[in-house]
C-alpha positions in Angstrom: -115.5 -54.6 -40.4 -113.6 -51.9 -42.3 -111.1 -51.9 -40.1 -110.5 -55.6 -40.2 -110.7 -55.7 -43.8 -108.0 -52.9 -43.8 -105.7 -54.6 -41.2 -105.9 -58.1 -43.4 -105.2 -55.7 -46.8 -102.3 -54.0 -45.0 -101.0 -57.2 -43.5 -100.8 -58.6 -47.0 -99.4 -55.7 -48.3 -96.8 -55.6 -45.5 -96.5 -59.1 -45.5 -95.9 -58.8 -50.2 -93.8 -55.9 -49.4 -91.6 -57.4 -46.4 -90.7 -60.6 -49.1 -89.9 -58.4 -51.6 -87.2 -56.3 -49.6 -86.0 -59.5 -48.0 -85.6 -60.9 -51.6 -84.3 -57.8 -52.8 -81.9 -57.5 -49.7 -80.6 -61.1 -49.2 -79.0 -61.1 -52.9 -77.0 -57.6 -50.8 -76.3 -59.4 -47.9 -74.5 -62.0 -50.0 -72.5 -60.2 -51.6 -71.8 -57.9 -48.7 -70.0 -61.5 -47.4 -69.2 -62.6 -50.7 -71.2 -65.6 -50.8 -71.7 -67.0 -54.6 -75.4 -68.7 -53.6 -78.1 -67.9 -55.6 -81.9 -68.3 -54.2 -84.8 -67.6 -56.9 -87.9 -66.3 -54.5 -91.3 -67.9 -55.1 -94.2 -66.5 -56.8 -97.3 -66.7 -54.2 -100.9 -66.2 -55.8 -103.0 -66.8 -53.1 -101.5 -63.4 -51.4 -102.8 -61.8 -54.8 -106.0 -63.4 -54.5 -106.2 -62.5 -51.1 -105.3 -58.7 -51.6 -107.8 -58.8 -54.5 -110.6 -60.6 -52.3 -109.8 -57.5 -49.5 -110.4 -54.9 -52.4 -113.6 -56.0 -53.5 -114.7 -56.1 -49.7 -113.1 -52.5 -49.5 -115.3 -51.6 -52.7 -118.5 -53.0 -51.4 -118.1 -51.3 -47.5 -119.3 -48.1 -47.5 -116.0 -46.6 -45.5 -113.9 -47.4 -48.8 -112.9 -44.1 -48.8 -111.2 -44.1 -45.5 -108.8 -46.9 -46.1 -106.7 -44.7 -47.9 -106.6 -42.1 -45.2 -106.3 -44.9 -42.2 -103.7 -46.7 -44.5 -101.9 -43.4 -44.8 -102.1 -42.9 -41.1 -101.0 -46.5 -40.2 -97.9 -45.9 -42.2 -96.7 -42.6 -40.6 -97.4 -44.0 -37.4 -94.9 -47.0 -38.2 -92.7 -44.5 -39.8 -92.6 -42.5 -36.6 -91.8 -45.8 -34.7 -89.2 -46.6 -37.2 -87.6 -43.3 -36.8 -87.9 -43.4 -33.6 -86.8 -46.9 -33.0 -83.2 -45.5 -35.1 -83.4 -42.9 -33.0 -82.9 -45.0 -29.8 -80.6 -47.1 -32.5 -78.1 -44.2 -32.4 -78.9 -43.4 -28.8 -77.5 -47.1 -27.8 -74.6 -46.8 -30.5 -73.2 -43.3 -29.1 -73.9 -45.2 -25.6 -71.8 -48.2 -27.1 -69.2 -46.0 -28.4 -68.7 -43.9 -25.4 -68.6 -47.5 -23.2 -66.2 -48.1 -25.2 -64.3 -44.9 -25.4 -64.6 -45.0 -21.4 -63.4 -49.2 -21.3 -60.6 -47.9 -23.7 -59.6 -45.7 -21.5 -59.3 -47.4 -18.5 -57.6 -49.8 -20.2 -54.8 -47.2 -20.9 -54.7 -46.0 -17.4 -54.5 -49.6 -15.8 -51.8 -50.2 -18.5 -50.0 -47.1 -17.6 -49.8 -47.6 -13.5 -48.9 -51.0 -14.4 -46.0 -49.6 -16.3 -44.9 -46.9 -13.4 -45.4 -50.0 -11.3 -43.1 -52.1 -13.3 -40.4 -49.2 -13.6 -40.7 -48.9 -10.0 -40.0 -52.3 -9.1 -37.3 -51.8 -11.5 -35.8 -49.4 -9.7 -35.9 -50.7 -6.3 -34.6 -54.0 -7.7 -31.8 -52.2 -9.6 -31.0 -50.3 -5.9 -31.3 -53.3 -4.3 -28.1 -55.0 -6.5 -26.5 -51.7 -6.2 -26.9 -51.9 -2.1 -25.8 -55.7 -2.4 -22.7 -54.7 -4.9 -21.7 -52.0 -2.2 -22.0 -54.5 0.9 -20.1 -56.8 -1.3 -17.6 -54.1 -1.9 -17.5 -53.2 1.9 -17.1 -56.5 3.0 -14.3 -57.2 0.2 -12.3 -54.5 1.4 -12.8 -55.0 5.3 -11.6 -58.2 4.9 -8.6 -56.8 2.9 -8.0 -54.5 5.6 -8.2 -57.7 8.2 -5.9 -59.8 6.3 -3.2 -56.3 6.0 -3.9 -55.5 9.9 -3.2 -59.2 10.5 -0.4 -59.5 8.4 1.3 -56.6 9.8 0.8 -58.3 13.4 2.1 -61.2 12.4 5.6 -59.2 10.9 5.5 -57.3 13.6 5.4 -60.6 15.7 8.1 -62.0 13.3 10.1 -59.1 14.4 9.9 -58.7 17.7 10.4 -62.8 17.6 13.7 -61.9 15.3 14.7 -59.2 17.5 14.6 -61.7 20.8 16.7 -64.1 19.4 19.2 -61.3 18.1 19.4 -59.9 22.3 19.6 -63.7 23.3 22.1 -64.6 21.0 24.2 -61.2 22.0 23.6 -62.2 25.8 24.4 -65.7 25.2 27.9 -64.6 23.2 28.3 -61.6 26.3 28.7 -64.0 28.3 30.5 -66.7 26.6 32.7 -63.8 26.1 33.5 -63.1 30.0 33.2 -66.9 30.5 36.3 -67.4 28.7 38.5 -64.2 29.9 37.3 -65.3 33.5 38.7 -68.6 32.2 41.4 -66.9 31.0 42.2 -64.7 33.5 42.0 -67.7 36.3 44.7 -69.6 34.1 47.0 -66.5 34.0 46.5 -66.0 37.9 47.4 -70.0 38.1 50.4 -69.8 36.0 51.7 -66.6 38.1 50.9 -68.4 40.7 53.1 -71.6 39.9 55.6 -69.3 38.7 56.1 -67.5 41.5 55.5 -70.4 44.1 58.6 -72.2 41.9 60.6 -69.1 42.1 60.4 -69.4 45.5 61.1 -72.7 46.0 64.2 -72.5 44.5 65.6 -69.9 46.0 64.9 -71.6 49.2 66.5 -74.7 47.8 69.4 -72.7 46.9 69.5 -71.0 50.1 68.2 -73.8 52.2 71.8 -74.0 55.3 71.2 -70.6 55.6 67.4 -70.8 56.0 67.9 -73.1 58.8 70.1 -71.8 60.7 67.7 -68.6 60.9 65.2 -71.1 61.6 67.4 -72.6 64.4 68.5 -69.4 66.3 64.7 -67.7 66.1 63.1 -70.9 67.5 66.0 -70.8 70.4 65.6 -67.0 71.2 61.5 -67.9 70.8 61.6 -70.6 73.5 64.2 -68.8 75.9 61.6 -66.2 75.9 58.4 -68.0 76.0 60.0 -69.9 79.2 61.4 -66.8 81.0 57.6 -65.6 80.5 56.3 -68.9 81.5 58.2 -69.0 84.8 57.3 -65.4 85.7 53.5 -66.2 85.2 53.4 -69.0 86.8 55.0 -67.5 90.0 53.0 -64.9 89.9 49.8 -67.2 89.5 51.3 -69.2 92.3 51.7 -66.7 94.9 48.0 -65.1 94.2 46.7 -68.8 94.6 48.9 -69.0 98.1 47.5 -65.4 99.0 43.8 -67.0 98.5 44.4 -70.2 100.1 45.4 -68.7 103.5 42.5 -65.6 103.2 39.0 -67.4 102.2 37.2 -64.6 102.3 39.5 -63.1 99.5 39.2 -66.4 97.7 35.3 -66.1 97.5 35.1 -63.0 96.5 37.2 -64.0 93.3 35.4 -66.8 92.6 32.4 -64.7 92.9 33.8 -61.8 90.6 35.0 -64.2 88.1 31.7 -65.8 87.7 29.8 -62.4 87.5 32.3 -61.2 84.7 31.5 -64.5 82.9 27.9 -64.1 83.5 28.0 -60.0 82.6 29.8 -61.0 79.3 27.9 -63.7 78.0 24.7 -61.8 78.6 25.9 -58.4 77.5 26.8 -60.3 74.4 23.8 -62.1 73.5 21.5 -59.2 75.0 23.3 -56.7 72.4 22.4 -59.5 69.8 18.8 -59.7 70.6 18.7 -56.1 70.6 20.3 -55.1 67.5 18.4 -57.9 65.4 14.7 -55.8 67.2 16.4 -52.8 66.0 16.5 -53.5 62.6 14.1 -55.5 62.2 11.6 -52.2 63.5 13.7 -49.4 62.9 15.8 -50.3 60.0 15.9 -50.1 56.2 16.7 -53.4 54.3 19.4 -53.2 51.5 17.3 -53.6 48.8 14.5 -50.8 49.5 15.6 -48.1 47.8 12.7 -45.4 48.9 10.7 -45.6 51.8 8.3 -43.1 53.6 9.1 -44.9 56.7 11.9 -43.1 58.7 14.6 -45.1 59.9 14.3 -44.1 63.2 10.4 -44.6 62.8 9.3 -41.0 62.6 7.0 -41.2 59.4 7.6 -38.4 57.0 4.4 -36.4 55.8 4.4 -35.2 51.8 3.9 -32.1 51.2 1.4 -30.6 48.3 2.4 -29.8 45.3 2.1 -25.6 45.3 -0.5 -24.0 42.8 0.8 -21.8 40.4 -0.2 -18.0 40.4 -1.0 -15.7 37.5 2.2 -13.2 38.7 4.6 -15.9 39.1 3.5 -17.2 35.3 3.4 -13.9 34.0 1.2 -11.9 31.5 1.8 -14.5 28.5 1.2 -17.6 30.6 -1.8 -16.8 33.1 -3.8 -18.8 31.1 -1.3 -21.3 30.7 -1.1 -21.3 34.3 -4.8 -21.3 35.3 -5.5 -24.3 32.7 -3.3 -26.3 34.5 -4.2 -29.4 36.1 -3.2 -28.8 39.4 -2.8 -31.6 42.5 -5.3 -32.1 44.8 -7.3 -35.5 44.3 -6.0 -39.2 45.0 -3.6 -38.5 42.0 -2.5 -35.3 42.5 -0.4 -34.0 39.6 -0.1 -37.7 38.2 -2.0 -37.8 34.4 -3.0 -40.7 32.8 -5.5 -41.4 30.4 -9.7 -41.0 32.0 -10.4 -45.0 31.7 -7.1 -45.8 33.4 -7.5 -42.8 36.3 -11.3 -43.7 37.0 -9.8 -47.3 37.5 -6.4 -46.6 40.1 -9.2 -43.8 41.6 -11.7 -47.4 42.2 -8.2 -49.4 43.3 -7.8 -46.6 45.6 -10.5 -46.3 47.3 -11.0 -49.8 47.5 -7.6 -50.5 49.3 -8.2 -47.5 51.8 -11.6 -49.3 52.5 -10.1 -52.6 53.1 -7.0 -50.6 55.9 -10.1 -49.5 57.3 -12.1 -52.9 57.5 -8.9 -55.3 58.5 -9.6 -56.7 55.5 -6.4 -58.8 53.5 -5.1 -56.9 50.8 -5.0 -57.5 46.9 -2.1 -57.4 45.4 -1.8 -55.6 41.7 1.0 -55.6 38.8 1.0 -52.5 36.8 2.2 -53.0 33.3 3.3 -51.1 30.3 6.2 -49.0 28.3 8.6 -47.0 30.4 7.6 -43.5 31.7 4.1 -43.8 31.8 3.6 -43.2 35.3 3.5 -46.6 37.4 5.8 -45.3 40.4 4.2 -42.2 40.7 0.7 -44.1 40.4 2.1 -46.3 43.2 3.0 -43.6 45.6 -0.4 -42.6 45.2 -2.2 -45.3 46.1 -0.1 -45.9 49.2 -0.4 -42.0 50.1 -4.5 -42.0 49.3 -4.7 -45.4 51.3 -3.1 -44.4 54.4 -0.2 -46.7 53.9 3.6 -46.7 54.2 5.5 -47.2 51.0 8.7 -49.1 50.0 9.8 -49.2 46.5 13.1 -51.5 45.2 13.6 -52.5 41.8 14.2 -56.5 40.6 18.0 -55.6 39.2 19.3 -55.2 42.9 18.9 -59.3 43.7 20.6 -61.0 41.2 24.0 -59.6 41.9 22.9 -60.8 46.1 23.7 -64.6 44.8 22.9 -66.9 47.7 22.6 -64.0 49.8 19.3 -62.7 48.0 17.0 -65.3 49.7 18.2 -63.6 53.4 17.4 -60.4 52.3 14.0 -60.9 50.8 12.6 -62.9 54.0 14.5 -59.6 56.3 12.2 -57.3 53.8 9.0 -59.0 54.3 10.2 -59.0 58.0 10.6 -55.4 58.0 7.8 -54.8 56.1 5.1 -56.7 58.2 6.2 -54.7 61.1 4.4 -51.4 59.9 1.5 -50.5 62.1 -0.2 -48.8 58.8 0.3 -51.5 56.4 2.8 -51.2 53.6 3.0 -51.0 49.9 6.0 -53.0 48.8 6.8 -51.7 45.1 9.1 -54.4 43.2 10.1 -52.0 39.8 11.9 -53.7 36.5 9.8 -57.0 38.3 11.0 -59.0 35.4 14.3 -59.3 36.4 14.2 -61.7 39.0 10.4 -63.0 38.8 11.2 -64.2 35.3 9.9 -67.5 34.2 11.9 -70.5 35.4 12.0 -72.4 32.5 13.7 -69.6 30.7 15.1 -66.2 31.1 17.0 -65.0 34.0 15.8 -66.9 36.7 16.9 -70.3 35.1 20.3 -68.8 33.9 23.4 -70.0 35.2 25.1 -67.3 35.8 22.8 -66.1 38.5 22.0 -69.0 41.0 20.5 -67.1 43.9 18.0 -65.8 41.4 15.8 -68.6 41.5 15.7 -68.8 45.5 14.8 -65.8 45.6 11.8 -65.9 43.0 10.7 -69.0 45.3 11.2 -67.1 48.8 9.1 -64.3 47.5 6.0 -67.1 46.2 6.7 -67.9 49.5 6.3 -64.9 51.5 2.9 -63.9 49.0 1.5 -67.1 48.5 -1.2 -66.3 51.1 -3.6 -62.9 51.5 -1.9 -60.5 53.6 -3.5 -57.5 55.7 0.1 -56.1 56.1 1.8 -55.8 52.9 0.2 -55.0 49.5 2.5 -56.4 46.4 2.8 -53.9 43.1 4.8 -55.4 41.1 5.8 -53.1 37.7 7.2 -54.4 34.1 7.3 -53.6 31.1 6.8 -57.6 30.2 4.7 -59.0 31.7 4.5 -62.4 29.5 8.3 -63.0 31.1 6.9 -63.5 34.7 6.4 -66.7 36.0 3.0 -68.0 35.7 3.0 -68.1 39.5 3.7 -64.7 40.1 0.8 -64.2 37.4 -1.5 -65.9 39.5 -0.3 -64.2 42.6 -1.9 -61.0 40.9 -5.1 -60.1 41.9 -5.4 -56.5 39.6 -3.7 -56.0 36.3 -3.5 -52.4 35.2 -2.0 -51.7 32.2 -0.3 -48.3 31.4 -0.4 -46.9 27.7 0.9 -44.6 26.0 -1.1 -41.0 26.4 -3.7 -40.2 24.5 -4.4 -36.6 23.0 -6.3 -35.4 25.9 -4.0 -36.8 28.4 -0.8 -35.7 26.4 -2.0 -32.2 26.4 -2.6 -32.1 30.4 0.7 -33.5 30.4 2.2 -30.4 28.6 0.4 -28.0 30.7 1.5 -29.5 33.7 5.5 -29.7 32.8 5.4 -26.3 31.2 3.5 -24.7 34.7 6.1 -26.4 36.8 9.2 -26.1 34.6 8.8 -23.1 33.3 5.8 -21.1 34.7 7.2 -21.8 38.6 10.7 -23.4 38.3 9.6 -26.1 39.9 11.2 -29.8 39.4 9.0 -32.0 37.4 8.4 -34.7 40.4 4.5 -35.4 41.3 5.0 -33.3 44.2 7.3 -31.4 47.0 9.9 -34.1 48.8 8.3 -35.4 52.2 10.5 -34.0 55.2 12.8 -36.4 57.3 12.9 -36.3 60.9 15.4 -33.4 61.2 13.6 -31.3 58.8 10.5 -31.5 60.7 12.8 -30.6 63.8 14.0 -27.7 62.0 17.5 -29.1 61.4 19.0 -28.7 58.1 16.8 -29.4 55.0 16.2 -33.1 56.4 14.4 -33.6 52.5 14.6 -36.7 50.6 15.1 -37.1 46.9 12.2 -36.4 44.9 10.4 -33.3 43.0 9.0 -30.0 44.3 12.5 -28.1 44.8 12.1 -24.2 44.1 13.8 -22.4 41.3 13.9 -19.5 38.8 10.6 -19.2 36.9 11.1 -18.1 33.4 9.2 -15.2 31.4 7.0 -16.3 28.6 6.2 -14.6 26.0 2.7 -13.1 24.6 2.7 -16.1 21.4 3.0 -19.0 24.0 -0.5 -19.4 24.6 -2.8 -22.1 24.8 -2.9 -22.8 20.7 0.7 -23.3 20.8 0.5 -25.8 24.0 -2.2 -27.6 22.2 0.1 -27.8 18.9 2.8 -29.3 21.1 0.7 -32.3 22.3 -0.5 -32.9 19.3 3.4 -33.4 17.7 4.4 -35.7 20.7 2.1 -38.5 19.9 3.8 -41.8 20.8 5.4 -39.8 23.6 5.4 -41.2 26.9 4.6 -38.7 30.3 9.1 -39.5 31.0 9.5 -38.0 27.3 7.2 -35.1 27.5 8.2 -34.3 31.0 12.0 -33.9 29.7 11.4 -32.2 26.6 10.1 -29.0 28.8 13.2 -29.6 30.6 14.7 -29.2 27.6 12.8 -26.2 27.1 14.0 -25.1 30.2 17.5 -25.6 29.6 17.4 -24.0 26.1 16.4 -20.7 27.6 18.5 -20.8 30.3 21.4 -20.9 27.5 19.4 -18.3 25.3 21.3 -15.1 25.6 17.5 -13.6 26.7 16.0 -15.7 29.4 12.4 -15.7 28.0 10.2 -18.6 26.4 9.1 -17.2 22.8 7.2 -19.6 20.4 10.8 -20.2 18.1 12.7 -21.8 20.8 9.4 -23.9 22.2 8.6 -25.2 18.4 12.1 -25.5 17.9 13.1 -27.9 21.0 10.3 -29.9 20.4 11.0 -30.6 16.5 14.0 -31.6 17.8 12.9 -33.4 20.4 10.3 -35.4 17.9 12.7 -36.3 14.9 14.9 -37.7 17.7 11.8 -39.6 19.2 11.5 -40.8 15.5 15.0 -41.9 15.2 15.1 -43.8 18.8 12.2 -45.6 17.7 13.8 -46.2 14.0 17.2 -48.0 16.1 19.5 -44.7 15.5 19.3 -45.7 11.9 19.8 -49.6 12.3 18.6 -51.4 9.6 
């Protein structure tokens, strides 16, 4: 009962003291946020009355004196909870505050990646226009260097165009020019002519009794003498017939004799005919084959190979020289051309000695390019490597034939068809007579038999042939005649040498020029019938003869071979092969006959400013 009496005191106490601290605090809280309201709190007596009535209770219990201690108590005890409820106050704030340091901070770091990620895409944005600036900048210039590399083709089209018309014109005004002193000529050769035929007719005029009196007495002694012979042959004829009359036995026998004679003649004559047109046809050389490996008597030379070159015949300075040659041997032998175009005459090659050996028809092939780059010599290898005979002509030999130039082809093809091993007909300078013929010299006037002869030979090739394979060479090749064109089953063209090849090239000429003394041809001549007999030389034209080789000196090595190839750039394999002839001929002159490194680099500085000067037109503008 105490205890409740206590509790109720207490809770009016609490409950007096709680409404004074809120009235005492609320007037701080306003003006903590500056409100200007004023509230006046309420006087309450029945709390009084009810604290009072809980005293007089507290009085009357006998436990009065422990309210004071349990009132004591009861207030600690909420103290304790108060402090301890501020306790867990501070606890939550330093929580709060280190959430928040913690949120803060995270904050900073999610804003910092965010900013390396921004500055990264940045950069890769800023890389990106640089790499789209630089392909811009690429693509600028290629195009620039397009529209120069174009614009150089088309000047240099402009001047080769230019330069046509300039040879035509010249050409066209050559032979206006010998038009009109042919013209001229025939009118002085009429005139003589009439002057001398007038001369003469006066003087016969003048003389004219005395002419024909002369003409009298010589017809007189002329007839007297005819008739004196007359009469003496016809009495001879006249006693033979009376002798054969009375003996018929002799009489026959005349008859018979005369008629055998007749007989003998008239088949000796044609027989010799027949025979002689066999001959040739088998046996003979046209006119217009200039080399042949077919003998004319039909014995078929062999070639012989090209010699290898030894360390003691090259010396002490050019054994390397001489080792790093390239040698025959092969289905080129010493010929040197550039890897793409040898791996494709090796294929044509081969493929031609297959189709000898399968009866197979032949393609026929035009090799084109700039002069001296090997197309003869590449065609006497493929006719050597394929087993066949070889005939080479060139196309300046049938225009000066005129009407005669059709015979001769159709003879050629004749010939030609008659070898047992199948023949490679080589038509060199092929542009001069297989020229277009709506233009050039095929439709020119001044050669007539030109154009028969273009057709014969689209005659004699317009079908496949298992006898006669075509090579046709020029220089070119957009002057042929579109029919020839298609009459071409290979194309080949021949550059200029490369580095590589260019250097081969020099170690050839120099081994055979100067390390042997050999000529430069691709190989020794082949051997005639009477130098296979053992009669005379019997050779043929061609490379391979022996001469003199020439010391070399220590400094010529391989360094200084290389140096040389790499100054005769634009050179063809004709130029490079007669600058070591030039060599060759400078050390002959030299008062010491030995190669040293001044005489090679000078000969071939020579030999390069004039290949620059040639090229420049001798210094035509």
């Amino acid at each position: 009962m105490l205890r409740a009496a206590v509790e109720r005191f207490g809770a009016h106490v609490g409950a007096g003291a709680a409404g004074a601290a809120a009235a005492a605090a609320a007037p701080t809280a306003r003006c903590a946020k500056d409100e200007a309201k004023t509230v006046a709190p309420s006087f309450d007596p029945e709390a009084l009355e009810r604290g009072a009535k809980a005293l007089r209770e507290i009085n009357l219990s006998p436990h009065a004196k422990n309210v004071i201690t349990l009132s004591t108590e009861q207030e600690r005890t909420k103290a304790a909870e108060a402090q301890a409820k501020q306790a867990e106050m501070q606890a939550l704030a330093a929580q709060h505050a280190t959430n928040t340091e913690r949120v803060r901070w995270e904050e900073q770091r999610k804003t910092d990646e965010a900013r390396a990620q921004q500055q990264a895409q940045i950069k890769e944005y800023e890389d990106q226009l640089a790499r789209k600036r630089y392909n811009s900048e690429h693509e600028a210039t290629r195009q620039r260097n397009a529209e120069m590399v174009k614009m150089q083709e088309d000047a240099s089209q402009r001047q080769e165009s230019l330069r046509r018309q300039t040879e035509e014109q010249i050409q066209q005004s050559r032979r206006e020019t010998d038009r009109q002193k042919a013209e001229h000529e025939r009118e002085l050769i009429r005139a003589k002519s009439i002057a001398e035929a007038e001369g003469r007719i006066a003087e016969n005029r003048a003389n004219e009794d005395v002419i024909r009196r002369q003409m009298l007495a010589r017809i007189e002694a002329e007839t007297s003498k005819a008739m004196q012979l007359l009469q003496e042959t016809l009495s001879t004829v006249g006693k033979g017939f009376s002798g054969l009359l009375e003996d018929r036995q002799r009489g026959a026998a005349f008859v018979g004799g005369i008629t055998a004679l007749a007989v003998g003649v008239y088949g000796a004559r044609e027989g010799s005919r027949m025979g002689f047109r066999m001959l040739e046809r088998y046996l003979g050389q046209p006119s217009l084959v200039r080399e042949t490996s077919r003998n004319v008597w039909g014995f078929r030379p062999q070639a012989a190979q090209a010699a290898t070159a030894t360390a003691a015949q090259a010396g002490e300075g050019a054994s390397a020289v001489a080792k790093a040659s390239p040698g025959a041997g092969g289905i080129l032998g010493d010929v040197v051309l550039q890897r793409t175009l040898e791996s494709r005459v090796k294929h044509l090659a081969v493929a031609t000695a297959n189709t000898r050996k399968n009866s197979a028809p032949f393609r026929n092939v035009m090799l084109y390019g700039p002069p001296g780059t090997g197309k003869t010599m590449a065609a006497k290898r493929l006719a050597r490597y394929s087993g066949l005979d070889y005939a080479l002509m060139t196309g300046g030999d049938v225009a000066p034939l005129g009407a005669d130039a059709v015979t001769r082809i159709h003879e050629l093809f004749d010939w030609a068809s008659t070898s047992r091993r199948g023949l490679l007909l080589f038509i060199d300078e092929a542009d001069a007579f297989l020229a277009k013929r709506s233009g050039g010299v095929a439709a020119s006037e001044t050669a007539p038999g030109v154009r028969a002869a273009l057709n014969a030979l689209l005659y004699r090739t317009g079908e496949l042939s298992r006898d006669v394979v075509l090579v046709v060479a020029t220089n070119r090749p957009e002057d042929l005649d579109a029919a020839v064109l298609d009459r071409m089953d290979e194309a080949l063209e021949f550059g200029l040498p490369d580095a590589e090849a260019r250097q081969r090239m020099v170690r050839l000429y120099f081994d055979k020029l100067i390390a042997r003394g050999e000529d430069a041809g691709d190989d020794a001549p082949a051997q005639g019938l009477l130098g296979a007999m053992g009669i005379g030389k019997g050779g043929k034209r061609g490379g391979g003869k022996k001469g003199t080789p020439i010391a070399v000196s220590a400094d010529v090595d391989d360094a200084a071979l290389k140096a040389v190839a790499e100054q005769t750039e634009g050179f063809s394999g004709r130029e490079i092969a007669k600058m070591m002839a030039s060599v060759q001929g400078e050390v002959y002159g030299s008062n010491a006959p030995e190669l040293t490194l001044d005489i090679l680099r000078g000969v071939v500085s020579h030999k390069v400013a004039e290949h620059a000067a040639r090229g420049a037109g001798f210094g035509k503008k």
